[in-house]
N, C-alpha and C positions, 0 to 999 in steps of 0.2 A: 555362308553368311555369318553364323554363330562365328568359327574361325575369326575371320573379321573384325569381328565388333571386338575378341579376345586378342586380338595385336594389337590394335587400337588401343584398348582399356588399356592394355599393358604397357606399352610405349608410352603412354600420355603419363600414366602411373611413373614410369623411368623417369619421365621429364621432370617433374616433379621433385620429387625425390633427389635429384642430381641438383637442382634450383636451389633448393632450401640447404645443401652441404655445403655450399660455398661461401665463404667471408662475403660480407656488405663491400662494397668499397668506399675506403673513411674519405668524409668531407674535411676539405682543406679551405683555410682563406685562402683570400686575393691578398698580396701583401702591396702591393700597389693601391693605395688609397687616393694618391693624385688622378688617377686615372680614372678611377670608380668618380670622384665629386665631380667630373668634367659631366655635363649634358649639350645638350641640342640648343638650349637656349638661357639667355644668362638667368630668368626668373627660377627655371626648376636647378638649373646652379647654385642659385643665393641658398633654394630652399633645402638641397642635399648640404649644403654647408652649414643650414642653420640647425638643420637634427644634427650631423656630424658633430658639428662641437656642442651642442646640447648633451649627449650621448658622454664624450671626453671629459668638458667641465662639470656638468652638473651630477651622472649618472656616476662616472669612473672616479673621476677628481673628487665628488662627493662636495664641490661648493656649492652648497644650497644658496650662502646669500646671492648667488648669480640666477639665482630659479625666475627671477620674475624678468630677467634678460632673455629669455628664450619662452615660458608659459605664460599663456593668457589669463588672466584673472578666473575666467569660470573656463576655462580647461576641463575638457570632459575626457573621463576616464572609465574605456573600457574595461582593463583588466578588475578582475571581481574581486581582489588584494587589496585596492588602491582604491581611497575617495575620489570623486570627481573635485573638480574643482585644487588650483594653485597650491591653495594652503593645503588640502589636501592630499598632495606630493608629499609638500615637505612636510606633512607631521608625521609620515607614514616614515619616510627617508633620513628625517633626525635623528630617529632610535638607532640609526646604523651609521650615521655619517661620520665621518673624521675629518675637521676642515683643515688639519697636518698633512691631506694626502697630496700628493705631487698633482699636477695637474699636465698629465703628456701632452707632447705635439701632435700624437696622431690616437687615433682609436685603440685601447690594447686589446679586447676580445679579438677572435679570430674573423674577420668579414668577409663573406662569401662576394657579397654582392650589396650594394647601395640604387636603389631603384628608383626616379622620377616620372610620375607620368601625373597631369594638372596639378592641382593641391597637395599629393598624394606623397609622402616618399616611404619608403622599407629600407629600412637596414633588416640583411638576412646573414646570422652568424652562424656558426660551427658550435655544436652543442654537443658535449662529450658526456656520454651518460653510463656512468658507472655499472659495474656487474650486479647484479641481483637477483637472487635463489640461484636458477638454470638459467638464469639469460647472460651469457659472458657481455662487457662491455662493450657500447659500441657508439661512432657518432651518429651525428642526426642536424637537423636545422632546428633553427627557432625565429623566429619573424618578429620586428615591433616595427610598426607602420603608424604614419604619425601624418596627423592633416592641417597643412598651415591655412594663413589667413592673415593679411597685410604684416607679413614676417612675423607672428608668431605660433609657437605650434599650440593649436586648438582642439585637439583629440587626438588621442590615444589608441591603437588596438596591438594586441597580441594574443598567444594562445593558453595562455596560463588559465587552469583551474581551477576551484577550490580545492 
């Protein structure tokens, strides 16, 4: 029995051990964004369209004056960075904006995925996270999930800390 329970320990030990030597496998976009905005039905359509260029113009493109084309006046904001509330965006997003910046056709961050289900949609990117101390670099995800409401987006969540 002792025997036993010592191949077992040991094997499981092996497992282990062999798990944790192997590279992650790195996340990649979807480079197909036509295909990620298509849904099941034209409402959660409009609505991946309306984060999608939200996201492009306002977020990428950096044109704040378009902020009150996509955010609702009292816009509630999750992340703990970020005032709740429209102006709130933008006072946080002027210190950084440059309204010289292009504004692309499509998304440029990397997009794994674009998700609709009721009010709801996620955009899920590719998040490349630098080497630091002992931990070589490596990717990962990052989520912002956004909840509309007669076409505009009404709340915010993602995973960002203080």
């Amino acid at each position: 029995m002792l025997k036993t329970i010592v191949v077992k320990t040991t094997f499981l030990f092996l497992i282990l051990i062999s798990s944790t030597a192997h590279a992650q496998v790195p996340v990649t976009g979807n480079p197909d964004h036509a295909a990620m905005l298509q849904a099941d039905t034209p409402e959660l359509e409009a609505n991946k369209r309306l984060v999608y260029d939200f996201w492009r113009i306002v977020f990428e493109g950096q044109q704040l004056d378009r902020v009150a084309d996509f955010l609702a006046e009292d816009y509630i904001q999750h992340n703990p960075r970020v005032p709740t509330g429209r102006q709130g965006f933008i006072d946080v997003f002027k210190q950084f904006a440059n309204p010289d910046t292009n504004v692309e056709s499509r998304v440029k961050a990397p997009l794994v995925a674009i998700m609709a289900e009721g009010d709801l949609v996620t955009l899920v990117f590719v998040r490349n996270m630098p080497a630091k101390g002992d931990t070589a670099a490596y990717s990962t995800t990052w989520f912002d999930m956004f909840r509309i409401e007669d076409g505009e987006i009404v709340e915010h969540w993602d995973p960002q800390t203080k």
